[in-house]
C-alpha positions in Angstrom: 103.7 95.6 148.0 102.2 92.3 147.6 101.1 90.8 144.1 96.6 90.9 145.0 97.6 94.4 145.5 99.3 95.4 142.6 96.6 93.2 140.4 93.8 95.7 141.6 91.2 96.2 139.0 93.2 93.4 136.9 91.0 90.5 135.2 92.9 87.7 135.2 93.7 83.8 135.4 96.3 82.4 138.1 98.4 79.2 137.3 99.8 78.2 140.6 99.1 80.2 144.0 100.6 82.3 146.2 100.5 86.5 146.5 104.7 87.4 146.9 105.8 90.6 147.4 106.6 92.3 144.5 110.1 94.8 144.5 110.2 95.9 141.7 108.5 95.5 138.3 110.1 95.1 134.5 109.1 94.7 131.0 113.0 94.1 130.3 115.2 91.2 131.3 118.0 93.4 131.7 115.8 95.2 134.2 114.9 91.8 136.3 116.2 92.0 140.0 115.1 89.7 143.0 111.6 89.7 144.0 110.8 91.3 140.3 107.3 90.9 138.6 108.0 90.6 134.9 105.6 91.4 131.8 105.8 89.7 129.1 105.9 92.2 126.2 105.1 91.1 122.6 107.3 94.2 120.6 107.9 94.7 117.3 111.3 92.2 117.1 111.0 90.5 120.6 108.5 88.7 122.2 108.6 88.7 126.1 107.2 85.2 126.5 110.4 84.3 124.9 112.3 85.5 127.5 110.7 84.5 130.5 113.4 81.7 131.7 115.6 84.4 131.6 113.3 86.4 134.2 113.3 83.9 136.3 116.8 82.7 136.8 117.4 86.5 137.5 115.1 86.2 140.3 112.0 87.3 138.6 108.7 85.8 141.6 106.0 86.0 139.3 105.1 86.6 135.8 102.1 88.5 133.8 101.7 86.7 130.5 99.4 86.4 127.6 99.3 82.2 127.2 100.4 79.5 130.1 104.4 78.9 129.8 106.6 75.9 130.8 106.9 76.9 134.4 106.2 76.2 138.0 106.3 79.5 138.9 103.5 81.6 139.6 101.5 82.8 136.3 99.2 85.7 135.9 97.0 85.1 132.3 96.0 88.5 131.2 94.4 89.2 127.4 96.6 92.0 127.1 99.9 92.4 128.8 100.3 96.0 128.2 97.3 97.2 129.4 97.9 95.2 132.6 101.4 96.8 132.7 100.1 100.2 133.2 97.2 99.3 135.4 99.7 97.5 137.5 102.5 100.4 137.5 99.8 102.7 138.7 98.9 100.2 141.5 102.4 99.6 142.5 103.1 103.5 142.8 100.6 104.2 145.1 98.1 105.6 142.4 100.2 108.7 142.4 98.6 109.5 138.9 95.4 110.3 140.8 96.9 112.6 143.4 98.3 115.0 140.8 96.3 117.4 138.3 97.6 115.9 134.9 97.7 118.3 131.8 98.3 115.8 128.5 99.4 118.0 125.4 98.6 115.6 122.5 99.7 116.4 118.3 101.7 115.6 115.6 103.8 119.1 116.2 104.0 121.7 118.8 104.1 119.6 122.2 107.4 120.3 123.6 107.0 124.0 122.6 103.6 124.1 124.0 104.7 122.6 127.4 107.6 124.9 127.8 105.2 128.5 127.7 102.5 126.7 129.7 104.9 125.6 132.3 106.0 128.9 132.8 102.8 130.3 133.1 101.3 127.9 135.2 104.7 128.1 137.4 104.0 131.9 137.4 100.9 131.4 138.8 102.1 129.8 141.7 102.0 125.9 140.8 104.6 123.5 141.8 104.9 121.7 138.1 106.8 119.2 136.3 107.1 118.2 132.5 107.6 115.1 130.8 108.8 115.3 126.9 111.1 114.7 124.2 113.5 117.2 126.1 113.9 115.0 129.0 111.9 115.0 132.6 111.7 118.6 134.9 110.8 118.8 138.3 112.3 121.0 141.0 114.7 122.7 139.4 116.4 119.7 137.6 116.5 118.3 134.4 116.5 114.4 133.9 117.0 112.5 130.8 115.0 110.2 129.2 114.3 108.2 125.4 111.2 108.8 124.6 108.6 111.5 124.1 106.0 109.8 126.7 107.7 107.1 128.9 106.8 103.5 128.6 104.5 103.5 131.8 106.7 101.4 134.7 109.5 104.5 134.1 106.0 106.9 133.9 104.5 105.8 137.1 107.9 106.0 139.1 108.2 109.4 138.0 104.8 110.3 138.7 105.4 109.0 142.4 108.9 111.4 142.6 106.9 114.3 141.6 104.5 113.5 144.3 106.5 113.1 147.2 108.3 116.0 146.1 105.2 118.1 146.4 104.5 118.8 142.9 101.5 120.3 141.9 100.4 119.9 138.7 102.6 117.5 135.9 102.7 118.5 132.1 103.2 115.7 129.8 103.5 115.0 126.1 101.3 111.8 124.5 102.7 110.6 121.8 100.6 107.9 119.5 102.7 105.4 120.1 101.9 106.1 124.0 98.3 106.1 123.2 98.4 103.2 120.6 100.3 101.1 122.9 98.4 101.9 126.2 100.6 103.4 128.4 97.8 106.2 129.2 95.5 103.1 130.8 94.6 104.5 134.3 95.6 108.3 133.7 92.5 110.4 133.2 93.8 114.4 132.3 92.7 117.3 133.7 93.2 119.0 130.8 94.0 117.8 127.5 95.5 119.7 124.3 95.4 119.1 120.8 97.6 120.7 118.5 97.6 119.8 115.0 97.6 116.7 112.8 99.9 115.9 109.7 102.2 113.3 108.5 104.5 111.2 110.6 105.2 107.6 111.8 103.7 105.4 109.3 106.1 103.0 109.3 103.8 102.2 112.6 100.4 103.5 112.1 100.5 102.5 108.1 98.2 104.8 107.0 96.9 108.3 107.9 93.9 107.1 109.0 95.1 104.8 111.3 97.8 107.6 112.5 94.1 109.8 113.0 92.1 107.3 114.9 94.6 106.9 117.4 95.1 110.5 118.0 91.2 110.9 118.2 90.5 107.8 120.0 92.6 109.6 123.5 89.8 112.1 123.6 86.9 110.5 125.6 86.1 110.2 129.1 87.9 107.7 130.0 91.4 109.7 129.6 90.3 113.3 129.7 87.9 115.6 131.7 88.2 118.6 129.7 89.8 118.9 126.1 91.4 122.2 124.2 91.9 121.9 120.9 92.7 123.5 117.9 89.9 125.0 115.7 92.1 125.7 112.6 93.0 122.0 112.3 90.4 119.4 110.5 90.9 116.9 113.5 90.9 119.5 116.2 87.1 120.2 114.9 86.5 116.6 115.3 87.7 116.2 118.5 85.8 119.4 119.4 82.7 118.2 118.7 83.7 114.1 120.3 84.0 115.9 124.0 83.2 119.4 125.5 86.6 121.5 124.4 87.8 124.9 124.5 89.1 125.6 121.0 91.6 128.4 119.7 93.1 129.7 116.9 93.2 132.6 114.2 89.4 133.1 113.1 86.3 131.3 114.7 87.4 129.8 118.0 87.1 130.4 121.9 90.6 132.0 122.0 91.7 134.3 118.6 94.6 135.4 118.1 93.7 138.8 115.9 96.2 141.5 114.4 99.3 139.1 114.3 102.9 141.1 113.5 105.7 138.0 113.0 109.0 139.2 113.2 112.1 137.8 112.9 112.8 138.1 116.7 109.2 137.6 118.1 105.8 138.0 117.4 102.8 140.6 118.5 99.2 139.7 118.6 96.4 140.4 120.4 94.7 137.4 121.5 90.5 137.5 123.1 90.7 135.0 125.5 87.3 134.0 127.0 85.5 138.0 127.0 88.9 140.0 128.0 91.2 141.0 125.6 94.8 141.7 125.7 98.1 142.3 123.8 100.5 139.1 123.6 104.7 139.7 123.1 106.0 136.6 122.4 109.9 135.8 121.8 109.0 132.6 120.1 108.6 133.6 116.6 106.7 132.4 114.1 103.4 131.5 113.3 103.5 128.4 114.7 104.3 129.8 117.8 101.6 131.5 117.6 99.5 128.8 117.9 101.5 126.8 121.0 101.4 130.1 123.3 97.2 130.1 122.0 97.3 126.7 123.4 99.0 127.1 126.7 97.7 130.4 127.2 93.4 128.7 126.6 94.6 125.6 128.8 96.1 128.3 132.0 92.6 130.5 131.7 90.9 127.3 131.9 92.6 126.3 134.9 92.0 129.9 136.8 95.0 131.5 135.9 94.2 135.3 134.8 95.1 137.0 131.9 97.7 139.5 133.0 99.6 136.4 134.8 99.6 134.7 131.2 100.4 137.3 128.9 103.0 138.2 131.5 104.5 134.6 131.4 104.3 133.9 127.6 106.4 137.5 127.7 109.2 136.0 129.5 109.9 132.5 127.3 113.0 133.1 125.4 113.4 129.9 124.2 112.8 126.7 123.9 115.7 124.4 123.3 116.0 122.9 120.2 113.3 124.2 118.7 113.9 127.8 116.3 117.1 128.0 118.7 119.4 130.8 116.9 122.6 131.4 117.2 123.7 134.5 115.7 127.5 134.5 114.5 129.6 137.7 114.7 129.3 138.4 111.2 125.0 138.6 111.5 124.7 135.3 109.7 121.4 133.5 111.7 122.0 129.3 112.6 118.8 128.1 113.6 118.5 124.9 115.5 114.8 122.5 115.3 113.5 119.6 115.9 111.3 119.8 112.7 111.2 116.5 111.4 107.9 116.3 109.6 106.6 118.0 105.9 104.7 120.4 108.2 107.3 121.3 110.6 109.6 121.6 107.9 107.0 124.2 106.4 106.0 125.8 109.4 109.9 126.3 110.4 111.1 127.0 106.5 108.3 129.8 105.7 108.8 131.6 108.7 112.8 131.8 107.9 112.7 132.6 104.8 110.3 135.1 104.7 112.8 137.1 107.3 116.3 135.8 105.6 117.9 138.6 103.4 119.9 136.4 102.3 120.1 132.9 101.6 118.0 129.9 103.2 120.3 127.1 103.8 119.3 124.0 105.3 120.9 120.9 106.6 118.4 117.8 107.2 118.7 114.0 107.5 115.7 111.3 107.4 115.8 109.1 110.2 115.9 105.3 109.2 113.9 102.5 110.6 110.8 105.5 110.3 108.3 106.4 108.3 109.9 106.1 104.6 107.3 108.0 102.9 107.6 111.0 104.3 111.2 111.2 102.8 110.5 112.8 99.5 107.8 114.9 101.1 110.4 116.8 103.9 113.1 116.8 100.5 110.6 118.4 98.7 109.3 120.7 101.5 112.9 121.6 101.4 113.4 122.0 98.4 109.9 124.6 98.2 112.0 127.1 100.3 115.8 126.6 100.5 118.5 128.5 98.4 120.9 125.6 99.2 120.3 122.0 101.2 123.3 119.9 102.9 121.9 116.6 102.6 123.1 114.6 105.7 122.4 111.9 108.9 119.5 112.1 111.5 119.5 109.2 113.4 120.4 106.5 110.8 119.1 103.2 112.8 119.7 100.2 111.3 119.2 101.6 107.8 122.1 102.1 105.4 123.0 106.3 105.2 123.2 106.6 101.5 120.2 104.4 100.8 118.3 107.0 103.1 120.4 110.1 101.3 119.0 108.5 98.2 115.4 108.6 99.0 115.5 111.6 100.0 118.0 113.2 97.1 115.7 112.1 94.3 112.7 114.4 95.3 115.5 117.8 95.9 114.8 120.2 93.3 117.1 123.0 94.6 120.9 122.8 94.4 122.3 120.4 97.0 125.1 118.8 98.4 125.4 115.7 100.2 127.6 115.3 103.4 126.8 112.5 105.6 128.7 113.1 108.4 126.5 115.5 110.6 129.2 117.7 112.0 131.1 117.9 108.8 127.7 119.1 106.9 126.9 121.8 109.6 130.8 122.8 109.2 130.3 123.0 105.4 127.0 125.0 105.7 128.5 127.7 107.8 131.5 127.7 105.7 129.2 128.8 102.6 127.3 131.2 104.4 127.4 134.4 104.5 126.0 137.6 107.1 123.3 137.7 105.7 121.9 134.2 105.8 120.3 131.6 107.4 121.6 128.3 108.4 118.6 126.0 109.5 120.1 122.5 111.0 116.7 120.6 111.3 115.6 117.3 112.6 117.2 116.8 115.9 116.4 119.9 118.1 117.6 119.2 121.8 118.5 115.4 121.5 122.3 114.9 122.7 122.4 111.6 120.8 123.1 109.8 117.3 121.7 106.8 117.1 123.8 104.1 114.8 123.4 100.5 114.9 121.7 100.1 117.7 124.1 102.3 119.7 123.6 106.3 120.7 126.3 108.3 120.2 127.2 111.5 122.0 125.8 114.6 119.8 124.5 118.0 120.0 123.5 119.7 117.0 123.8 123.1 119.6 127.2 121.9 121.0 128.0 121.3 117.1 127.4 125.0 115.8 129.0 126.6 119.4 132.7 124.7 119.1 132.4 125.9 115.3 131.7 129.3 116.2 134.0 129.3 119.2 130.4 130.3 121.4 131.1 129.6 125.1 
């Protein structure tokens, strides 16, 4: 594809002339082939325009920058390289984004649950589909790995084009903030979009809530989303309800109720009123917050056509979802419960619903991840601390930070007895080791990820694969 092509839609300055063709595109030197167009990224620690000779010698043909560089070759001048980056992605994949219905699942917690049940049902109801999320990238059968929650959008837009030309339908996909802060969304307008809740996380980038709010808000308009649903028991959801026309749900005055709820410790019952017809939802995704994730997927599916039966019938038939309330039970009835919760409010919503069906102890093994949002530290320590007999203080993904400095911010707000094991394995080892048939083990903060990230460096590790060599579970 040539370069006039790619800039479609694109306001812009040109130093020099010419219109290449472009091969491939990259953000990242190590990315740069032959016949590349590279993007000059300002990031947190590294500034693309720094890098550009770099780009070049690797065979870079052209370059989208924010200010003229010391270079012949050919410059694009753009206010805002990012935005450009996603414009351009779209452009160079054929503006496969348009050609596929685009569902956006958008909150603080809940996504990757939410986009498990609604795949199901949507895949029940005859739809080709494909998720992108934290767990990794789904089409056709196959699982594909990826870093982050919503892809940065020249690794988005190439896997938008794959689900294309493989036929897919209809393409689920997680928004994170820092997706919508940073622009990757640019030229991706939703079908449908869901809002699930809003609390406390990432404010080591956002800085304050408020900030952290905006953004959230600011992805429900027009421009990104033709129709919204969102959740009438949170503050923002009302917010966003009344910004754009939205289908709300939740557990009293909403479109969608969820009425006569029975949590158990294995699923939950409910019967949900979902647009005039009424029927009675079996769910093995317990909790209450589960409750609210099949509402979501099940007012987004009756939005898009899909009938009742077909839903209640497919949130029915979600066993789990991995690395999120994932249980393990050992032979002697002790429960080990895998999440990603990671947050004070999915560290609530995951801790009430254990303890209130533990006969035993509650005991729970959580890190803090460094390089994050510090100030959340003593908030999960003390949400902790609100519901568990016992805590194994331990590593998430320590980063650059030092591991007891982060055990230390954390330890001071602990008010129940604790021990401190920084080694992940070793603490999971020593909480099963205390337990007994009766109890819970909750291992929180990492759900599905296969990784440990020190130094710069991810390390092979599965908080799952952890608790089944333990156990000796094939």
């Amino acid at each position: 594809m040539y370069l006039q092509q790619i800039l479609n839609g694109v306001s812009y300055h040109a130093i020099g002339t010419g219109n290449p063709e472009i091969v491939s595109l990259a953000c990242d030197t190590s990315q740069v082939k032959k016949g590349c167009l590279f993007f000059c990224i300002k990031g947190a620690k590294h500034d693309g325009h720094d890098s550009f000779r770099k780009a070049i010698g690797d065979g870079a043909v052209a370059i989208i920058c924010e200010h003229p560089l010391e270079t012949q070759i050919l410059q694009i001048v753009v206010e805002d390289v990012r935005a450009v980056m996603s414009i351009a992605a779209k452009n160079f994949y054929e503006c496969c984004a348009d050609k596929l219905k685009i569902i956006s699942i958008v909150g603080t917690n809940g996504k990757t649950s939410t986009s498990y049940v609604l795949e199901a049902i949507l895949s029940k109801a005859g739809y080709n589909t494909a998720v992108i999320g934290t767990n990794g990238v789904f089409f056709n059968g196959q699982r594909h790995s990826q870093s982050l929650t919503t892809p940065d959008p020249i690794e988005l837009h190439a896997w938008l084009w794959q689900m294309y030309i493989n036929k897919v339908d209809l393409v689920i996909m997680e928004v994170s903030a820092h997706a919508i802060a940073l622009r990757k969304m640019i030229g991706i307008r939703s079908e449908v979009a869901i809002f699930t809740n809003f609390s406390q996380d990432h404010l080591d980038f956002f800085k304050t809530m408020d900030n952290y709010r905006k953004v959230k808000r600011s992805f429900f308009c027009t421009e990104f989303v033709k129709n919204a649903v969102t959740n009438a028991d949170d503050e923002l959801g009302r917010e966003i309800a009344a910004l754009i026309p939205s289908a709300t749900y939740g557990i009293e005055h909403a479109d969608v109720v969820a009425t006569d709820i029975q949590i158990g410790k294995e699923k939950s019952i409910y019967k949900v009123e979902l647009f005039g017809k009424t029927a009675l939802v079996t769910t093995h995704l317990a909790g209450l917050f589960n409750v609210y994730n099949t509402l979501a997927a099940a007012t987004c599916a009756a939005i898009l056509g899909v009938d009742v039966d077909t839903i209640v019938d497919a949130i029915g038939e979600v066993r789990c979802v991995s690395g999120r309330n994932e249980t393990i039970v050992r032979s002697d009835g002790a429960r080990i419960v895998v999440d990603f919760a990671h947050t004070p409010d999915g560290i609530q919503n995951i801790l009430s619903f254990l303890k209130r069906t533990t006969e035993g102890k509650l005991i729970v093994v959580f890190g803090c991840g460094g390089n994050r949002d510090k100030f959340k530290r003593p908030l999960m320590a003390k949400t902790v601390s609100d519901y568990a007999d016992f805590a194994v203080l331990t590593n998430d993904n320590p980063r650059y930070e030092d591991p007891k400095l982060i055990a230390r911010d954390a330890s001071e707000a602990l008010t129940c007895k604790y021990k401190i094991i920084l080694n992940r394995s070793q603490a999971t080892e020593y909480a099963l080791s205390v337990a007994t048939g009766s109890d819970t083990v909750a291992i929180l903060g990492k759900g599905a990820e296969e990784y440990q990230e020190l130094r710069g460096r991810k390390f092979p590790y599965s908080d799952v694969e952890v608790v089944r060599k333990l156990l000796r579970v094939e």
